[in-house]
C-alpha positions in Angstrom: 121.6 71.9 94.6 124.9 72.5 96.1 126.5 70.0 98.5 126.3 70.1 101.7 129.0 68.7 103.9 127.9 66.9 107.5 130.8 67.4 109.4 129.1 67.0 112.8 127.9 70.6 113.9 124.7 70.8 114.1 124.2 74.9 113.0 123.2 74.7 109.8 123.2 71.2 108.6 120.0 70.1 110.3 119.2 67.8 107.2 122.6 65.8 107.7 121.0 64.8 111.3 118.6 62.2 111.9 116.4 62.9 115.4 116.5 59.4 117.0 118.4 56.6 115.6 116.5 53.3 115.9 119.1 51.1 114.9 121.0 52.6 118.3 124.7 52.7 117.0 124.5 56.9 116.3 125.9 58.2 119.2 128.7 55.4 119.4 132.4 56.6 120.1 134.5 56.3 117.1 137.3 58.0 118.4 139.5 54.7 119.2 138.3 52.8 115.7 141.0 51.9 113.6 139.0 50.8 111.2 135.6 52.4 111.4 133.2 50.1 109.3 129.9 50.6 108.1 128.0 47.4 108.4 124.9 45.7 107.6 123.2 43.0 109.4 121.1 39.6 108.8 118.1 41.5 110.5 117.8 44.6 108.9 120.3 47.1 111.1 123.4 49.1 110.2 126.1 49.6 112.9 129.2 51.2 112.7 132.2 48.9 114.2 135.5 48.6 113.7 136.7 46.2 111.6 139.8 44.1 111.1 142.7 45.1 109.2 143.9 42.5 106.6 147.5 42.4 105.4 147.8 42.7 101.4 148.2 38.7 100.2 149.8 38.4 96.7 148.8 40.7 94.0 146.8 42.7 96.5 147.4 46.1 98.0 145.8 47.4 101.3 144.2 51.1 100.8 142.7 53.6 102.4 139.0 54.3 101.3 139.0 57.9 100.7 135.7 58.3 99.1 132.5 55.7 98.7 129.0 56.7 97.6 125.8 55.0 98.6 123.9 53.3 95.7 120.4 52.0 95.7 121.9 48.8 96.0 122.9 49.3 99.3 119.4 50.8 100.6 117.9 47.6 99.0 120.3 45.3 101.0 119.6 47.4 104.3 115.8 47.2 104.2 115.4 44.3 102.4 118.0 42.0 103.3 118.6 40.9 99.4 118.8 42.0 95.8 117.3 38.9 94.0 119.6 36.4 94.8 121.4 37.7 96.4 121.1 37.8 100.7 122.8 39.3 103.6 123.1 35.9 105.9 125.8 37.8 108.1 127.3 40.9 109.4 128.7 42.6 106.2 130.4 46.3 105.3 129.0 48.1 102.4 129.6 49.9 100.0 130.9 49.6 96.2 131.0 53.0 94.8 134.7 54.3 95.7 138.1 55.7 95.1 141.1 55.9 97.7 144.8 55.8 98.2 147.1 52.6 97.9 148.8 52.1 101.2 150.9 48.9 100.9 151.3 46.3 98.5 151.4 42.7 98.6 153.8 40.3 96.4 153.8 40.7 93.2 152.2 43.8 92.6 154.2 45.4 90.0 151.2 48.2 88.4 151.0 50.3 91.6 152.8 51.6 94.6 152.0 53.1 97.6 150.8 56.9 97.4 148.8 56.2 94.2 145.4 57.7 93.8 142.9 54.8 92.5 139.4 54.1 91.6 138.1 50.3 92.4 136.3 48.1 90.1 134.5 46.0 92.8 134.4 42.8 91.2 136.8 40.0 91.4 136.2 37.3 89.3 137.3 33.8 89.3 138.9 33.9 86.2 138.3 30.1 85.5 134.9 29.9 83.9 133.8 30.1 80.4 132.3 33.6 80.7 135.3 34.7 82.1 137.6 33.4 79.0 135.2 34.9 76.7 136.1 38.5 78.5 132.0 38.6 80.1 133.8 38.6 83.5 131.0 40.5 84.8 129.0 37.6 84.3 131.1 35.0 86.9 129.1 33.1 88.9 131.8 32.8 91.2 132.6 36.7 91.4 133.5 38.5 94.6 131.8 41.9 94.4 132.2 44.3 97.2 129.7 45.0 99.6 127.6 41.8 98.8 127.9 39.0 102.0 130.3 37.7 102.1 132.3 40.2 100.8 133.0 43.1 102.6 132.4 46.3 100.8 134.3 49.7 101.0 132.7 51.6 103.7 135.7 51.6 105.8 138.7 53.4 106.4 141.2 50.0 105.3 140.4 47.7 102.3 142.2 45.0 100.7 141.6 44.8 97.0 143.4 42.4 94.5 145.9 45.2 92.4 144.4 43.8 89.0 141.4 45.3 89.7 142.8 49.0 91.1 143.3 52.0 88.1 145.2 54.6 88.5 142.9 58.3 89.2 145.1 61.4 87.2 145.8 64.2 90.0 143.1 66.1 88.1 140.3 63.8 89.6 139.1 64.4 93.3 138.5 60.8 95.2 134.9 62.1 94.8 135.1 61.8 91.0 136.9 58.7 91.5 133.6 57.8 93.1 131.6 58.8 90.9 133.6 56.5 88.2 131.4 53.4 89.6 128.1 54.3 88.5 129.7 56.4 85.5 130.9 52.1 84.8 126.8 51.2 84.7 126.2 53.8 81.9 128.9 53.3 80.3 128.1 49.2 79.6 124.4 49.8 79.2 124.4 52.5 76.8 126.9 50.6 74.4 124.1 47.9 73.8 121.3 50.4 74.0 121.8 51.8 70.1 122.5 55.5 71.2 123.7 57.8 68.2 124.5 61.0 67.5 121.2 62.8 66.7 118.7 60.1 67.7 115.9 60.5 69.4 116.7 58.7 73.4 115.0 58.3 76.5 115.9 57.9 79.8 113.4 56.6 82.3 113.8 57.7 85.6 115.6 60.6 87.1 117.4 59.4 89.8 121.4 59.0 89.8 122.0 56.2 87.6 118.8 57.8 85.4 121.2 61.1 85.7 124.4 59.8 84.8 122.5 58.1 81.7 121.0 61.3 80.5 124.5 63.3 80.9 125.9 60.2 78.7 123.3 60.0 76.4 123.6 64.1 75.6 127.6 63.2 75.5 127.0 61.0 72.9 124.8 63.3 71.0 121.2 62.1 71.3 118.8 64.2 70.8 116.0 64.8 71.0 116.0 63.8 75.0 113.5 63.4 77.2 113.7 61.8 80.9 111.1 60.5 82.9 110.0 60.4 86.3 107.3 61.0 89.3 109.2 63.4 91.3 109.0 67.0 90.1 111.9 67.8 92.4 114.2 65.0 90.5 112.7 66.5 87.2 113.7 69.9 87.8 117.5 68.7 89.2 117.5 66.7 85.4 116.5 70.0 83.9 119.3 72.0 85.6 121.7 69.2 85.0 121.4 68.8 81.5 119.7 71.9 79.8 119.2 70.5 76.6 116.6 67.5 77.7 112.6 67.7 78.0 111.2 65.9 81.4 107.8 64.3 81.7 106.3 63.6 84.8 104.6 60.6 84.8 100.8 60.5 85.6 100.4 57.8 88.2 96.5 58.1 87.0 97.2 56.9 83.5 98.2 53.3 82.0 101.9 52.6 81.0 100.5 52.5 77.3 98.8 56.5 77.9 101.9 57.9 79.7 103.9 56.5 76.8 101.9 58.0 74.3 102.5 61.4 76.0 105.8 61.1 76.0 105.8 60.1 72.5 104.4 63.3 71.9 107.3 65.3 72.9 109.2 63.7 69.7 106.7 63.9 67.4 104.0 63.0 65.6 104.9 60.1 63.4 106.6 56.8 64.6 109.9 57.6 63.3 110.6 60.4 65.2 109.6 57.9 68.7 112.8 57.5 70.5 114.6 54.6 69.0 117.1 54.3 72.2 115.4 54.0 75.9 117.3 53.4 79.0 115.2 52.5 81.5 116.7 53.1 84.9 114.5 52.5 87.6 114.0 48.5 87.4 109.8 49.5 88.4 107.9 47.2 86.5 105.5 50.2 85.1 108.5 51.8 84.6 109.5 48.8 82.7 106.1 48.7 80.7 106.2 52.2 79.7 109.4 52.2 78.0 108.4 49.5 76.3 105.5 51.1 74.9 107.6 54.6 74.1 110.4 52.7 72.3 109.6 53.0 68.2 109.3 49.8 66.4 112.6 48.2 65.5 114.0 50.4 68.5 116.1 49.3 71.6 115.0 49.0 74.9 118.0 49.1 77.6 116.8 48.1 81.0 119.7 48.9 83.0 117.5 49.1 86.6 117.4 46.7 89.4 113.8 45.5 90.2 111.6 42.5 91.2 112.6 39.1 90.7 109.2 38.4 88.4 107.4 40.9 86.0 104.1 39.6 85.3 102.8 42.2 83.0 105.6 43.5 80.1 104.0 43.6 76.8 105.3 40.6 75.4 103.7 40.9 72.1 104.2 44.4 71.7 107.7 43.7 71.8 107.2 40.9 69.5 105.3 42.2 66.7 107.6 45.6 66.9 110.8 43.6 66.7 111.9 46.2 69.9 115.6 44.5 71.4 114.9 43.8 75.1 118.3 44.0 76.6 119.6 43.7 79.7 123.0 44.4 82.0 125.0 43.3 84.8 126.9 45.6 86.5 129.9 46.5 83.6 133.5 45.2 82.1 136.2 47.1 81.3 134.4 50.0 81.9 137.0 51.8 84.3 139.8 53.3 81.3 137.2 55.0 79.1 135.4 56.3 82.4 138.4 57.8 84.1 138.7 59.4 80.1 135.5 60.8 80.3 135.5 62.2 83.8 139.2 63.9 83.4 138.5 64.7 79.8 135.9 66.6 80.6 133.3 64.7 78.8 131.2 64.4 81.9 131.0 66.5 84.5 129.0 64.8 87.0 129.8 66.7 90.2 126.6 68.0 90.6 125.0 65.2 91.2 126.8 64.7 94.9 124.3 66.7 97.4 126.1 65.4 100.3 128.9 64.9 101.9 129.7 62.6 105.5 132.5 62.1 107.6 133.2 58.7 107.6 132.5 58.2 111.2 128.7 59.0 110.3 128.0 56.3 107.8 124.6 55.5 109.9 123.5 59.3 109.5 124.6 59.4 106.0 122.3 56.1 105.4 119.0 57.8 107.4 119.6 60.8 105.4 119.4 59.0 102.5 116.6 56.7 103.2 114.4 60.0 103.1 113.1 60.3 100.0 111.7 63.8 101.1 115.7 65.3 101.5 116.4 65.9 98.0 119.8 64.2 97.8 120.9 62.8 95.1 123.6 61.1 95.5 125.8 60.6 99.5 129.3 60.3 99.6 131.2 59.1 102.6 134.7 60.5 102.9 137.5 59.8 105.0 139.9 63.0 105.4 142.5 61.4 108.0 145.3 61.1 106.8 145.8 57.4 107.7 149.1 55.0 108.0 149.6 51.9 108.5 
């Protein structure tokens, strides 16, 4: 699917548009907005205000968001108000998925100047705790992440962002590939616990981008054979056309967990060694979950790299058990960003395809409707800021 860029006339681009916005911020004038912010609030609504503009403390640098992608994270925090623990209890920008230009720097900064090109790891840890001497940073309970109250996120034209946690993009990338390094970050730490190897059998569960970005990985790193999973034909085909070289199954809502994963076991092979020995599960739904665990071949790995429910009542606990299967889990990534910007500009990956649209900036709200409708086909939404901003 090519991309299609919203850039607010209407001939044409009818699916950029939403008829009717109930939250009532669509038609707001952004013309005098400094700092036009996508926010999200305690009840459910997303407004687009502008924000305040922070001066760069020590060790941070202020920059210009060029480019920030909506993840599924940022759906769940809209309609739900949470993801697990985590709540909106205030007004909060979001966003977490972006790349942008360094603007001005605070004291101390000594790795970057203003007029670089950089992706953002959105984390900042505390730096203090025991996970974060051990180098599990991602694993601070005191981190700052972007986009998660109270941390504003980088839906916005101006962000402040310690320098530490910056990395320099080569001229080569486009701020939309310096996007795209975010999610390319969640692959990246899940499939290096997930047993993935050159000519082994791997499965991805669910198509959608994260599911993507694990498939293109997985082929990368020479799995195969490769099959992906999901209900949506549409998604299916888009998996087919990204990476040729994979089988898709569609699962059967009408069969059990254990019958959809004996289909899919089917597309390996007849005999339990030829059963993927690698799945990536990448939806966090708890059938999902329960299929994977039943397609996985004894002594395999099972990667569960999606974001779902706080409680799973019904995972095959002694299936896993008796099959000695590794259950593993992630949280977000750790020095991730260095081997992704390699991959990207390496030409490892090419994961352009998987951005289907494009929004100004100043139509964050539409860009959120649009994606809110499953029935669009998008993929993945970037936001992008094209002024050509000073401060």
């Amino acid at each position: 699917m090519p991309s299609v860029d919203v850039n607010g006339h209407t001939n044409g681009h009818a699916n950029g548009h939403t008829n009717g916005h109930t939250n009532g911020h669509a038609d707001v004038d952004v013309t005098g907005f400094k700092n036009p912010s996508l926010q999200v609030t305690e009840d459910h609504r997303i407004k687009l205000v502008d924000a305040p503009i922070r001066e760069p403390g020590p060790g941070e640098v202020t920059m210009q968001v060029k480019c920030s992608g909506i993840c599924g994270s940022d759906m769940h925090l809209w309609k739900s108000g949470r993801i697990g623990s985590l709540e909106v209890k205030g007004d909060c920008v979001l966003g977490h998925e972006a790349a942008g230009l360094v603007l001005k720097c605070g004291e101390g900064v000594t790795n970057l100047k203003p007029g670089d090109r950089v992706g953002i790891e959105p984390q900042e840890p505390c730096e203090q705790c025991f996970l974060c001497m051990e180098g599990r940073y991602n694993l601070c309970e005191q981190v700052k992440f972007s986009g998660i109250w109270p941390d504003n996120g980088t839906i916005q034209r101006f962000k402040v962002h310690p320098a530490k946690w910056l990395y320099k993009i080569p001229d080569e990338l486009t701020y939309s590939e310096g996007a795209l390094l975010e999610p390319l970050s969640v692959i990246l730490h899940g499939i290096n616990g997930a047993n993935v190897r050159l000519g082994r059998p791997a499965l991805v569960c669910g198509a959608g981008p994260i599911g993507l970005v694990a498939l293109a990985a997985a082929r990368a790193s020479g799995a195969h054979p490769l099959v992906i999973t999901d209900i949506d034909p549409k998604r299916l085909s888009f998996a087919k056309d990204f990476v040729p070289q994979c089988q898709t199954y569609r699962i059967n809502s009408k069969l059990s967990a254990e019958q959809n994963a004996k289909e899919i076991r089917k597309l390996y092979g007849e005999d339990e060694y030829s059963a993927p020995a690698s799945v990536m599960e990448c939806t966090g739904v708890e059938s999902s979950v329960c299929t994977a665990a039943f397609s996985v071949r004894r002594g395999g790995t099972l990667m569960v790299i999606g974001v779902g429910k706080p409680v799973m009542n019904n995972i095959p606990f002694m299936h896993l058990s008796l099959a000695e299967i590794d259950l593993k889990f992630i949280n977000r990534y750790r020095d991730t960003w260095p081997a992704a910007i390699q991959c990207m500009s390496g030409g490892i990956l090419d994961l352009n395809k998987l951005v289907t649209h494009k929004f100004p900036l100043e139509k964050a709200v539409e860009a959120f409707e649009l994606n809110a409708d499953a029935g669009n086909g998008s993929i993945k939404v970037h936001i992008v800021d094209d002024t050509d901003a000073v401060l």
